[in-house]
C-alpha positions in Angstrom: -113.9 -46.6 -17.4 -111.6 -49.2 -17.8 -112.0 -53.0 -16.4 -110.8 -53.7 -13.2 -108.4 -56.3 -12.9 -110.1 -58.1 -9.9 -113.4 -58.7 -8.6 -113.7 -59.8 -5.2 -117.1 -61.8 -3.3 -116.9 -61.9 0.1 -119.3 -63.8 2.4 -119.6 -63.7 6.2 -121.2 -67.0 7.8 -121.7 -68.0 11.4 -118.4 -70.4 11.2 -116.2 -68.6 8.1 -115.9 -66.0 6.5 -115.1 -66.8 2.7 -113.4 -64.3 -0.1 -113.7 -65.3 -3.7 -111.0 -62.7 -6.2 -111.7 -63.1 -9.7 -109.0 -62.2 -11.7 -111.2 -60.4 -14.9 -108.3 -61.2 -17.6 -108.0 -64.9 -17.1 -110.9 -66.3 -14.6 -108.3 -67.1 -12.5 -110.0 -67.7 -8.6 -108.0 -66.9 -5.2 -110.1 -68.3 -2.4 -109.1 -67.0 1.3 -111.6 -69.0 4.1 -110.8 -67.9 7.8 -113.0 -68.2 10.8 -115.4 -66.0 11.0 -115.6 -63.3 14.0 -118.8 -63.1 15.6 -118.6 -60.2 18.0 -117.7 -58.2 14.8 -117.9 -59.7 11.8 -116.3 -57.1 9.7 -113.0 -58.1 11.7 -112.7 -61.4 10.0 -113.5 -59.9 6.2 -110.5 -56.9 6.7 -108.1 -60.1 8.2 -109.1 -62.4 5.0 -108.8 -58.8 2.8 -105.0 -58.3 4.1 -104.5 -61.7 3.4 -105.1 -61.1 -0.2 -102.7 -58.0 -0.2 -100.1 -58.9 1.4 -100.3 -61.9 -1.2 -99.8 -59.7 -4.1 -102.8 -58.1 -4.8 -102.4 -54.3 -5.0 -105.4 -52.5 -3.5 -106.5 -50.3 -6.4 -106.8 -53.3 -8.5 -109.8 -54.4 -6.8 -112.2 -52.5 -8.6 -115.3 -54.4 -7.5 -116.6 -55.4 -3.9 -120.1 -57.5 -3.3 -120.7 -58.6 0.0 -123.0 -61.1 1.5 -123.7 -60.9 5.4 -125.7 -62.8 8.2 -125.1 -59.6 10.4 -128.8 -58.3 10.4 -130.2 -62.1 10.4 -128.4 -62.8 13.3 -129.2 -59.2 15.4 -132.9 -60.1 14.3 -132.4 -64.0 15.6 -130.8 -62.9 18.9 -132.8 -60.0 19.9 -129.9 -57.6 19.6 -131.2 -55.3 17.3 -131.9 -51.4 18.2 -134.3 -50.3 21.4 -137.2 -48.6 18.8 -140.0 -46.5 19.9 -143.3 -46.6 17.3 -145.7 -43.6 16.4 -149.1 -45.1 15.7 -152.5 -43.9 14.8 -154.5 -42.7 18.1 -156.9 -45.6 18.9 -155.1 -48.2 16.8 -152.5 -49.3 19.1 -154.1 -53.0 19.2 -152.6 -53.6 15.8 -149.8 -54.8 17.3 -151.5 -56.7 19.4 -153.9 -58.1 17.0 -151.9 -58.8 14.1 -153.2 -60.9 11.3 -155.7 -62.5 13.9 -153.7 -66.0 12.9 -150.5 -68.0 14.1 -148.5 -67.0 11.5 -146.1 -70.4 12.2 -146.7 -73.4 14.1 -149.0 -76.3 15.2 -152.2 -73.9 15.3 -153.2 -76.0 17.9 -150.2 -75.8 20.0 -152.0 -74.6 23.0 -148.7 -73.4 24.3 -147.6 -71.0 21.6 -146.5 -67.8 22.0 -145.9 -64.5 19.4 -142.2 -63.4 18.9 -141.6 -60.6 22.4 -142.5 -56.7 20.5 -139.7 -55.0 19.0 -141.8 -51.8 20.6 -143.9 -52.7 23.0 -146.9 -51.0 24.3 -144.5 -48.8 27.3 -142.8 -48.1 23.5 -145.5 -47.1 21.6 -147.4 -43.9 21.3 -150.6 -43.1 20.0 -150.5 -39.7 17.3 -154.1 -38.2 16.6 -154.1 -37.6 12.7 -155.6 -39.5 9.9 -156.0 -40.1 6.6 -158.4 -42.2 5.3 -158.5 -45.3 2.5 -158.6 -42.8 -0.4 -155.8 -40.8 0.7 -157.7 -37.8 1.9 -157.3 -36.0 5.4 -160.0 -37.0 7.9 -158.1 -35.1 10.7 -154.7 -33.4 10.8 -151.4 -34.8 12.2 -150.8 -33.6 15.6 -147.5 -32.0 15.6 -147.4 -31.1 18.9 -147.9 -35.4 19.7 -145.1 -36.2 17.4 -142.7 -34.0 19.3 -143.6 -35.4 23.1 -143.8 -39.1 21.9 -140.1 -38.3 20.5 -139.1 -36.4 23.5 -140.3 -38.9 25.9 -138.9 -42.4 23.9 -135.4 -40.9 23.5 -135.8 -39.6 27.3 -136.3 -43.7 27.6 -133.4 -44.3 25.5 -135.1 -44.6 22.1 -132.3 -44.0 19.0 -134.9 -45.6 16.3 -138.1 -45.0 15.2 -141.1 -46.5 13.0 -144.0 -44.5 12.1 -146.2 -46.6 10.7 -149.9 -44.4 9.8 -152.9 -45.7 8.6 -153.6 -45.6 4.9 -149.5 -44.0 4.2 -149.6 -46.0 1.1 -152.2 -43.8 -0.2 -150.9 -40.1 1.3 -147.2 -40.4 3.3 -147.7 -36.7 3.9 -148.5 -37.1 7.5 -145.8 -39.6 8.0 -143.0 -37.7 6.2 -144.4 -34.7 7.9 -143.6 -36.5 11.8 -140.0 -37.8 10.6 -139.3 -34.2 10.0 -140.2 -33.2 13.7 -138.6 -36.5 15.0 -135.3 -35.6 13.5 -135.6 -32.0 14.7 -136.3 -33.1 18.4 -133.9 -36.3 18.1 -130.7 -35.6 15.8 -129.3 -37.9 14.8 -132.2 -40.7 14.9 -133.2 -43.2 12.9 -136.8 -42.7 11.1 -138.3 -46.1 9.2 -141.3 -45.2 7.6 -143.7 -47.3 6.8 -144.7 -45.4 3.3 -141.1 -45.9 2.6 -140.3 -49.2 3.9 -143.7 -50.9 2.2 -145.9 -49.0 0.4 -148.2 -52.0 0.6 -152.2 -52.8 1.6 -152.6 -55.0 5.1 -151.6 -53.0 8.0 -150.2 -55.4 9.7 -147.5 -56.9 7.7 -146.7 -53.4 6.6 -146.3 -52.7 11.1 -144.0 -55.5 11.1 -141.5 -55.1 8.3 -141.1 -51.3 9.2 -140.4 -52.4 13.0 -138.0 -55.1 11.6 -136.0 -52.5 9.6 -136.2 -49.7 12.3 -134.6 -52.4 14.6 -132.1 -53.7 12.6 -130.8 -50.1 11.1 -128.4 -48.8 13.5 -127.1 -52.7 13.5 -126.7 -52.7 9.8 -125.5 -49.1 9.6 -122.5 -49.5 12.1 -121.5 -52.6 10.7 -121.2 -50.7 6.9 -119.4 -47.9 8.7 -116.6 -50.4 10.0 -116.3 -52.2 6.9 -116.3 -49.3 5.2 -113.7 -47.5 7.0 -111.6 -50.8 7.2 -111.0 -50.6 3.6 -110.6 -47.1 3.4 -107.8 -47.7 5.7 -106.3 -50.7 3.4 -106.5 -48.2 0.2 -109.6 -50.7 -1.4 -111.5 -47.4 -2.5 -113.4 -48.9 -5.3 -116.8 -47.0 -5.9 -118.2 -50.3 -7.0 -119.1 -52.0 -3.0 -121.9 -53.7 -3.1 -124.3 -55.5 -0.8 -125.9 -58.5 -1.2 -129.8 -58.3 -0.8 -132.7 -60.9 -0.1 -134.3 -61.0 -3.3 -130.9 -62.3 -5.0 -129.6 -58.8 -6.5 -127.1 -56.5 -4.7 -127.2 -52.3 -3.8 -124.4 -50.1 -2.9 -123.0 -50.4 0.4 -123.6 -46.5 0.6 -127.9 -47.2 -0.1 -130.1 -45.5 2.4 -130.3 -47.9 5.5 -133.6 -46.3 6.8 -135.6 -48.0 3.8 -133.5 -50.6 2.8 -132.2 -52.4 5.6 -134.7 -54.9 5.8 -134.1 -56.0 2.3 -130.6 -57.5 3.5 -132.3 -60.7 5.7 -131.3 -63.2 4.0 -128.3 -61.8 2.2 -126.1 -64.7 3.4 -127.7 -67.6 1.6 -128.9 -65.7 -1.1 -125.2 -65.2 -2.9 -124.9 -69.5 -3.3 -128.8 -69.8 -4.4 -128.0 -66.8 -7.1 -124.6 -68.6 -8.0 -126.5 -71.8 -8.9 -129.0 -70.0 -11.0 -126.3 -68.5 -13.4 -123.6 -70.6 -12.8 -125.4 -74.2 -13.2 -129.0 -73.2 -14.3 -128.9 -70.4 -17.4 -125.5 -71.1 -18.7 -126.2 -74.5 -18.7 -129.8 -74.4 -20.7 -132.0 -73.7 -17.8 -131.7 -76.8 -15.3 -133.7 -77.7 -12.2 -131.9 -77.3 -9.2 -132.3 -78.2 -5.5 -129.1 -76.0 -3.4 -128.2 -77.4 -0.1 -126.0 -75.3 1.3 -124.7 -77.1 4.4 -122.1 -74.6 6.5 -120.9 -74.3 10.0 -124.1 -73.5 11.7 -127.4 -74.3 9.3 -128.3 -75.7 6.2 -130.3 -73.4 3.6 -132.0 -75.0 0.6 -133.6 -73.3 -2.3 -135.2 -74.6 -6.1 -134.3 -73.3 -8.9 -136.4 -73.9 -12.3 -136.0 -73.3 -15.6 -132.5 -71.4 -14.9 -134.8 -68.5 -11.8 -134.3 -69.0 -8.9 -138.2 -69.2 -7.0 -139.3 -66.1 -4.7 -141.9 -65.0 -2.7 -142.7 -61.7 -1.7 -143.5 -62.2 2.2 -141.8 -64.2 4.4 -141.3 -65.1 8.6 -138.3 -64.6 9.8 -137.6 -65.2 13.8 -141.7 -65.6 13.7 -141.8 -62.0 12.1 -143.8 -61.0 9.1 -141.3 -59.4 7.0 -143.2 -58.2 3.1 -140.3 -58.1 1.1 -139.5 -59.6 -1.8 -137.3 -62.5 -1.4 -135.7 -65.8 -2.9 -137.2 -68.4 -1.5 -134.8 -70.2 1.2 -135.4 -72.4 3.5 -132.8 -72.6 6.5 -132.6 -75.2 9.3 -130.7 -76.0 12.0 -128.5 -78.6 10.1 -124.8 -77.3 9.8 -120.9 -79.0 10.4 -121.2 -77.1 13.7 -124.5 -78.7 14.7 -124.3 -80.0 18.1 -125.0 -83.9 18.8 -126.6 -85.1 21.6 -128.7 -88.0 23.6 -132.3 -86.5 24.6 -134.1 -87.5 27.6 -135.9 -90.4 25.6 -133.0 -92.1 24.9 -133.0 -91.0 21.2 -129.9 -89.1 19.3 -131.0 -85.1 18.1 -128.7 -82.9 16.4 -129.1 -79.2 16.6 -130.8 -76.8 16.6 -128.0 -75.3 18.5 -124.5 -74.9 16.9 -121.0 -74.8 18.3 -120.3 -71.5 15.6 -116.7 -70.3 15.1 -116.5 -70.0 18.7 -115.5 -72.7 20.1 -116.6 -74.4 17.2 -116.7 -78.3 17.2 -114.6 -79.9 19.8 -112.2 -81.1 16.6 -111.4 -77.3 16.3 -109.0 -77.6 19.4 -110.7 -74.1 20.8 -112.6 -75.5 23.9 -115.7 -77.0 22.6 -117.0 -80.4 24.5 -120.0 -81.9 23.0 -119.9 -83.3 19.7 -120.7 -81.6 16.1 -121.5 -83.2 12.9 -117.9 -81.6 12.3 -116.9 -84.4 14.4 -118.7 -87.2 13.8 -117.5 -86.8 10.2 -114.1 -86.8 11.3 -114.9 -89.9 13.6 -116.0 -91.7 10.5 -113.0 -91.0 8.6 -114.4 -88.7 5.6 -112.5 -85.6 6.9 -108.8 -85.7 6.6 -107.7 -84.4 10.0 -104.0 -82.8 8.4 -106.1 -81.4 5.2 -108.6 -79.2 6.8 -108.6 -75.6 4.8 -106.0 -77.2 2.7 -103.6 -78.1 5.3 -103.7 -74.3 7.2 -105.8 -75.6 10.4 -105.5 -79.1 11.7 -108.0 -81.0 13.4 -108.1 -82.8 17.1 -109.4 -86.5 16.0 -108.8 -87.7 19.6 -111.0 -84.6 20.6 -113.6 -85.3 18.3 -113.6 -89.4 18.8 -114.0 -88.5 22.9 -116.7 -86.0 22.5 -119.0 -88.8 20.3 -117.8 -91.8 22.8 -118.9 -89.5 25.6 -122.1 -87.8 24.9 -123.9 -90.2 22.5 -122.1 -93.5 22.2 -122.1 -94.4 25.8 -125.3 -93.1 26.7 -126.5 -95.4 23.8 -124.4 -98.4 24.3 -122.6 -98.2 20.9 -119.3 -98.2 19.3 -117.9 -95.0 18.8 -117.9 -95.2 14.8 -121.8 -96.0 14.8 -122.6 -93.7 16.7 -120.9 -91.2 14.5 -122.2 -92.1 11.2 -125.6 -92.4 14.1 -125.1 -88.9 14.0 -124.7 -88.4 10.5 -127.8 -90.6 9.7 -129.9 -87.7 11.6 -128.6 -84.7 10.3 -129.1 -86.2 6.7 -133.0 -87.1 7.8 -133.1 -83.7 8.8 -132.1 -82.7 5.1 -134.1 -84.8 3.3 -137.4 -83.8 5.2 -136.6 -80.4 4.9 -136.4 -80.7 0.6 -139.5 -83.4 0.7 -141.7 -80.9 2.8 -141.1 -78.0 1.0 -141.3 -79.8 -2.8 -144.3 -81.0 -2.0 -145.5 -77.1 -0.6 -144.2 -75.4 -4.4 -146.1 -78.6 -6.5 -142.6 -79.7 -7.5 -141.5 -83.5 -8.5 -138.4 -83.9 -7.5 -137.7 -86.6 -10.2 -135.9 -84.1 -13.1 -133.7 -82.2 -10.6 -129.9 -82.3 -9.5 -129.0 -81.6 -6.3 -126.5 -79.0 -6.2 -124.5 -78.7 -2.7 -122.3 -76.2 -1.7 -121.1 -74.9 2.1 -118.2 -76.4 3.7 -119.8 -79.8 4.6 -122.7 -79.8 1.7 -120.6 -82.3 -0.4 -119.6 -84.7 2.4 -123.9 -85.4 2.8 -125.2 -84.7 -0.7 -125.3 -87.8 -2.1 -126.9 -89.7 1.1 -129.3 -86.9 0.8 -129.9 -87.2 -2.6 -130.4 -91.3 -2.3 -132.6 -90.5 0.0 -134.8 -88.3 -2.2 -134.6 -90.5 -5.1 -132.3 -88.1 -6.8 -129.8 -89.9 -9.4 -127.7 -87.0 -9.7 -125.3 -84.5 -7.6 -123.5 -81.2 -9.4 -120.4 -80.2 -6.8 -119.4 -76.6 -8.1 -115.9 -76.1 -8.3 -115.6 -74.4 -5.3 -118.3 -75.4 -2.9 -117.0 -74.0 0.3 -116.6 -70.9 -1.0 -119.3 -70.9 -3.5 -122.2 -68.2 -2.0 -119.2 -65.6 -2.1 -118.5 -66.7 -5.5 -122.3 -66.2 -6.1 -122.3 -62.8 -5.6 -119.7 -62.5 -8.6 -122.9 -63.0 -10.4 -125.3 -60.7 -9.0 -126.8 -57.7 -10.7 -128.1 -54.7 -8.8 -131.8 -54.8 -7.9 -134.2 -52.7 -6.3 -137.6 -53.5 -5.8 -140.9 -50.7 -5.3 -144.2 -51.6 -4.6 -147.1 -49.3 -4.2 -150.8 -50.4 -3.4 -153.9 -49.3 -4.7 -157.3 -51.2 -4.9 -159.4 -50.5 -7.3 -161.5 -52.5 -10.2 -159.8 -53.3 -13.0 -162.6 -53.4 -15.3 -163.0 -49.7 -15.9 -159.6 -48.6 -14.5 -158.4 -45.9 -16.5 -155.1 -47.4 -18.2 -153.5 -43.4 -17.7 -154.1 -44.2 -14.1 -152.0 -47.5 -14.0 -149.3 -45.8 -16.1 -149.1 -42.7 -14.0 -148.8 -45.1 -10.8 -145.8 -47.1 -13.0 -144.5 -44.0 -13.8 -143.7 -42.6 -9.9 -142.6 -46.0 -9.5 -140.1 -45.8 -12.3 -139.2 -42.0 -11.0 -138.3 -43.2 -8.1 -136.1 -45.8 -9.3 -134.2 -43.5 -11.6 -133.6 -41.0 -8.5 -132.1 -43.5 -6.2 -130.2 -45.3 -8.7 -128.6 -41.7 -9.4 -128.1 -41.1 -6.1 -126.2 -44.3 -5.7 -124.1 -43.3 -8.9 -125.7 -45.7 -11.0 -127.6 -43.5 -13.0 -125.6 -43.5 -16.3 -126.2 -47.0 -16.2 -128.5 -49.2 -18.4 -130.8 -50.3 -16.4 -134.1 -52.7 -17.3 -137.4 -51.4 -15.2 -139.9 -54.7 -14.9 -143.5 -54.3 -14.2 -145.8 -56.3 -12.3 -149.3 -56.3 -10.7 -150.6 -57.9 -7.5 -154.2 -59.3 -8.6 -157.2 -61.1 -6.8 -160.6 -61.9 -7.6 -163.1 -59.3 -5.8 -163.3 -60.1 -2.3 -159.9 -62.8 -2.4 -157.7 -62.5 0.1 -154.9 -63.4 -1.0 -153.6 -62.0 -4.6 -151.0 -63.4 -7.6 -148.0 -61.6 -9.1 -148.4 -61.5 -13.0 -145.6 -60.0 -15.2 -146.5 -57.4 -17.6 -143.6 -57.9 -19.8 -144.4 -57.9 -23.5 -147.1 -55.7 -23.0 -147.0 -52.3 -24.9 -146.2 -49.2 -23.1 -148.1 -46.9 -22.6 -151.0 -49.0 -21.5 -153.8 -49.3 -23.3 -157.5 -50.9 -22.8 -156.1 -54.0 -25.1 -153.0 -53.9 -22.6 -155.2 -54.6 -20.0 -157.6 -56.8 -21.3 -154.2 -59.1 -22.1 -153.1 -58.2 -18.3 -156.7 -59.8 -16.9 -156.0 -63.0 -19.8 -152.9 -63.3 -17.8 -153.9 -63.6 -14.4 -157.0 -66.1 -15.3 -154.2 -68.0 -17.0 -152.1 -68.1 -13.5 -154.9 -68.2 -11.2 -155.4 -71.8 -12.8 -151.9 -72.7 -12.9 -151.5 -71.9 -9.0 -154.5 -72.9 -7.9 -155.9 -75.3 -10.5 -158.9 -73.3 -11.7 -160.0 -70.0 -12.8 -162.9 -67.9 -12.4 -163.3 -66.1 -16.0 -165.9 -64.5 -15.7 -165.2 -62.9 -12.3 -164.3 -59.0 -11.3 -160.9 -58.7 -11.3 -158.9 -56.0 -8.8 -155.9 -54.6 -8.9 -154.1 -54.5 -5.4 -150.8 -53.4 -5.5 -148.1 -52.2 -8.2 -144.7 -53.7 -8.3 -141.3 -52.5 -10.3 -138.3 -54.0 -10.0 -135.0 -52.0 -11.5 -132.1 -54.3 -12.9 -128.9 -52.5 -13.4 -126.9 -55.4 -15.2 -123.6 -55.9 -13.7 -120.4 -57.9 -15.4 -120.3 -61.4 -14.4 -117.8 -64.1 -12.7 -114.8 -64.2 -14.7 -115.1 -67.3 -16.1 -111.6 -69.3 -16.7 -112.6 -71.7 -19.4 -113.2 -75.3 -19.2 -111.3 -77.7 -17.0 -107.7 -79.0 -17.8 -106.8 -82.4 -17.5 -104.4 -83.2 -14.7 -100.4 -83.2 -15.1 -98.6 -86.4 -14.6 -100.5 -89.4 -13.8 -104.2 -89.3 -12.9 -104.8 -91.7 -9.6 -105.8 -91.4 -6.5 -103.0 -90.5 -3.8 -104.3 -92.8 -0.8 -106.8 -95.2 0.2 -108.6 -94.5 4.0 -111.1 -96.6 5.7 -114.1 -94.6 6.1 -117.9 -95.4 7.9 -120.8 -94.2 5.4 -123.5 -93.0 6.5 -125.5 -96.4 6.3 -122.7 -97.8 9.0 -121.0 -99.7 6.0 -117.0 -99.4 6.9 -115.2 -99.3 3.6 -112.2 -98.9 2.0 -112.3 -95.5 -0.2 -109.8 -94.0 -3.0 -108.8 -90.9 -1.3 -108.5 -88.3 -4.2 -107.2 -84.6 -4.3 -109.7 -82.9 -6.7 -107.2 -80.9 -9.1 -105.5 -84.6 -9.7 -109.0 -86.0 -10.9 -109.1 -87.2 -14.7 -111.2 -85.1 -16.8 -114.4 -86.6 -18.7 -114.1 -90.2 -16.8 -116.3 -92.0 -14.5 -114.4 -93.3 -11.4 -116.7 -96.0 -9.2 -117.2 -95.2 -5.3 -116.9 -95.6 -2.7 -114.3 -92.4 -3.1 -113.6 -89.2 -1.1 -112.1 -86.0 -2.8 -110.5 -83.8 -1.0 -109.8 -79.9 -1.7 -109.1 -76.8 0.6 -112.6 -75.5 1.0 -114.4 -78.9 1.0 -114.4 -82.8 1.2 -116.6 -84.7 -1.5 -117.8 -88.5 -0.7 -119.2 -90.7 -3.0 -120.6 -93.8 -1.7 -120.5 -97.2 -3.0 -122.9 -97.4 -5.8 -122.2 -93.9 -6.9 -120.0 -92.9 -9.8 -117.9 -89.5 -9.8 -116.9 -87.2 -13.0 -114.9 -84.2 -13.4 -116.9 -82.5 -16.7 -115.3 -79.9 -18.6 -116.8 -77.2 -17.4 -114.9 -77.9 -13.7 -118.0 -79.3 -11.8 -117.9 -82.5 -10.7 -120.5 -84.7 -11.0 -121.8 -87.6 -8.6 -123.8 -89.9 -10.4 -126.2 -92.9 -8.3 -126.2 -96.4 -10.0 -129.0 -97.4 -8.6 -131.1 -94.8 -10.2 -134.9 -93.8 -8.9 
């Protein structure tokens, strides 16, 4: 098969929409940013795709789509996902209820808390007699006569999506498969999550939750693909190769099987920048340590990245739901350029958490929005250049902007206009800051060795006030930071990830047995990655084990790579070694001598895909290299100074110019404060560098 000619990344956030084509011959990058179009997001990705070929790009050259999307974060984040009806075990309906018996999030003693509303409530949910017990046998058998009223009835109630979620499915799915077959033949044309298929997994309760997540957010994730898809059918872009971006930092076919996987595309927005850092500014450059802020329109997601991997967990909360898939671990707050600025009843200024969006956007947009962004204030400082914004094609309303700070937080505080802006911008960057502190000091990490990387639309403009802030000397900008989580997913290989649990002792556990359970895993991997017309491909299959002591509640991932297959008793014995080893690393001790259990299986199939284009290393300027204006600007600190105003493809190469600065490009504005140095290195990322050190 020949090599396409481009490769195109698109990302859809909740302010742009951002395509990244990579031209595979030469590296060459064509970056398209439009707002983005929140009643149907695919709208804005087919306007920025005829962009591109009415600009020369001939459809069939694209021969490779990956696509990164907030759409099922959002629907999950709003409440607008699917109306689902659940089948549950008769006489367990109090799971739901129940849960895991602990406030999953929160001040636990917040007497006024309150669980996330029931994606199926109890006039939603119906009780099935049928069971199967812990071993996978067949107490008492599935009523089928049940199934088919409880389907009747919720689709008479306007039901299109169902979860069956059965006690012990891990072990047997025969009764749940068995009730998806009757669902479908009283329903056609519903949607079936199961919960053997969703998460094969031990703990009934996260297991509940992640299938009702998916069952609601299928239909939402399903249209959405449908219009895309059809939308470039209809533009002639017919590439096999369309891709999704997923949570855990790999992609799958657009044309995957929604009814298991949708879940696993959560956090597919942020994901694309986090997996960009790792191989863009982490492996290729000799496995650095990496903090990503990625600061768009409407929040701010950060990430760590060591040794070159970015850092993962496999359960998150998400809208205050348990979702048990594996994931890269982001962190998002309300933090963005569209963050909304405001005076609160204690006389103190609070930014966010709500967000102007796309729509109207900040009141600098010109599109009707009154109260003041970060957007804005930025602008009111004089770091944004009102005729540059997107490289000249929208211009912003500085009057707008400078009357929506005077009027909601610098007269209610009694303060000039420009404090209260960089008043604004002080916040936001506290906000930041806590955010990385709090959540370095959760993963054991000391901040000292890492570089901030930022990346978003307004990441540059605050990185390095962040990064004083956090005692971090150093700031990597990539070369295209406002586009840079849809140049991420350039760099993205498909991933699937299985998991199947079954307790049982390790000491005496047949090594045939833990082979055989590998085995189906790997099976099933195979099958799927056939069905999605990946099965000529090489693919890597990695092993893991979820281990605990006996009677732990809580159990570690270990890798089993290096370990011969087939397993043997030695294998094994080197598998336990391991776990001691990282039982003492997490937690600081290990009990050697304890019973070991196995919990749960893991395999995750890599099916290596070509990366970004890469278009060699930086090229010094043409002509002279000097800045092209100088603009008085208000840091953060409230200093008013006089910066060079630079544009970022006139920069010297390999020399160190002395802030304060600003560099300006089409997708994003870079500021370097007084005290800070800047550098454009050869490989095209430019680096901030703090004088002051630690």
């Amino acid at each position: 098969m020949a090599e396409p000619r481009y490769r195109l990344g698109v990302d859809v956030g909740g302010t742009h929409t951002d395509l990244v084509l990579n031209e595979v011959s030469t590296g060459r990058l064509r970056i398209e940013k439009l707002p983005s179009s929140p009643a149907n997001p695919s709208l804005a990705v087919l306007e920025g795709m005829g962009r591109l070929l009415s600009g020369g790009v001939a459809a069939d050259e694209i021969g490779f789509f990956a696509h990164g999307t907030t759409v099922t974060t959002n629907a999950l984040l709003e409440g607008k996902g699917a109306k689902v009806g659940l089948l549950i075990n008769a006489g367990y309906r109090g799971i739901c209820e129940v849960q895991t018996q602990a406030r999953d999030e929160g001040n636990p003693f917040d007497h006024l808390f309150r669980r996330a509303p029931h994606i199926a409530p109890p006039s939603l949910t119906r009780e099935i007699p049928g069971r199967i017990d812990y071993a996978g046998a067949e107490l008492e058998p599935l009523d089928a006569d049940a199934v088919r009223r409880a389907a009747a009835g919720l689709a008479a109630e306007g039901v299109a999506s169902f979860a069956v979620c059965f006690l012990f499915s891990f072990m047997n799915d025969a009764h749940e498969r068995a009730a998806a077959a009757l669902i479908r033949d009283a329903v056609p044309g519903a949607c079936v999550s199961l919960s053997s298929e969703v998460l094969p997994r031990i703990r009934e309760w996260p297991r509940f939750s992640t299938t009702l997540v998916n069952a609601a957010l299928v239909p939402v994730l399903a249209r959405y693909i449908a219009d895309l898809a059809a939308g470039l059918d209809d533009r002639a872009v017919t590439t096999r190769s369309r891709f999704l971006m997923q949570s855990n930092g790999g992609v799958m076919p657009l044309a995957a099987n929604c009814e298991s996987q949708t879940v696993h595309t959560l956090l597919s927005g942020p994901a694309g920048g986090v997996q960009g850092a790792a191989w863009l500014l982490g492996r290729r450059a000799g496995g650095r340590n990496i903090v990503t802020l990625d600061m768009g329109g409407t929040s701010c997601d950060i990430a760590f990245v060591q040794d070159g991997q970015p850092l993962e967990h496999a359960e998150t909360l998400i809208a205050g739901r348990i979702v048990g898939v594996p994931a890269l671990d982001v962190s998002t707050i309300s933090a963005g350029g569209g963050s909304l600025a405001r005076v609160s009843a204690a006389g103190l200024p609070v930014v966010g958490p709500d967000s102007a969006g796309a729509d109207p956007g900040p009141a600098c947009y010109g599109k009707g929005g009154a109260l003041p962004a970060v957007t804005d204030a930025d602008l009111v400082c004089g770091v944004l250049n009102p005729a540059y914004f997107l490289g000249g094609r929208m211009a912003l309303d500085a009057a707008a902007a400078r009357s929506a700070v005077q009027t909601h937080v610098a007269a209610p505080l009694g303060m000039a206009v420009e404090a209260a802006a960089a008043g604004i911008c002080r916040v936001v960057n506290a906000l930041m800051a806590d955010e990385i502190r709090v959540q370095s000091a959760r993963k054991g990490i000391d901040l000292a060795g890492f570089t901030l990387v930022p990346f978003g639309g307004a990441g540059p403009v605050h990185a390095a006030a962040v990064a004083r802030d956090l005692g971090i000397p150093r700031v990597l900008v990539p070369a295209s930071p406002g586009a840079f989580s849809a140049l991420g997913l350039l760099c993205a290989d498909v991933v699937h990830d299985y998991v199947r649990s079954e307790l049982r002792a390790l000491a005496g556990l047949p090594p045939a047995r833990m082979e055989e359970v590998f085995a189906a895993l790997e099976d099933r991997a195979r099958a799927e990655l056939a069905a999605e017309g990946l099965g000529a491909a090489e693919t890597a299959l990695l092993r893991e084990a979820d281990l605990r002591y006996a009677g732990q509640g809580y159990e570690l991932r270990v890798p089993l790579d290096g370990i011969p297959c087939p397993l043997s008793d030695d294998g094994l014995a080197a598998l336990e070694a391991r776990f001691h080893q990282r039982h003492a690393q997490v937690h600081g001790h290990a009990a050697g001598d304890a019973a070991v259990e196995v919990v749960s299986y893991r395999l995750r199939a890599v099916v290596p895909m070509p990366k970004l284009a890469d278009g060699g290393r930086a090229e010094a300027a043409a002509g002279a290299a000097a800045p092209y204006a100088k603009r008085r600007a208000v840091m953060a600190d409230g200093a008013a100074v006089e910066c060079d105003v630079w544009r970022r493809d006139a920069l010297p190469l390999d020399r160190s110019l002395p802030g304060p600065l600003i560099v300006e490009q089409p997708d994003a504005t870079t500021v370097a404060p007084p005290g800070w140095t800047a550098r454009l290195l050869e490989d095209g990322n430019l680096e901030l560098t703090d004088g002051a050190g630690r």
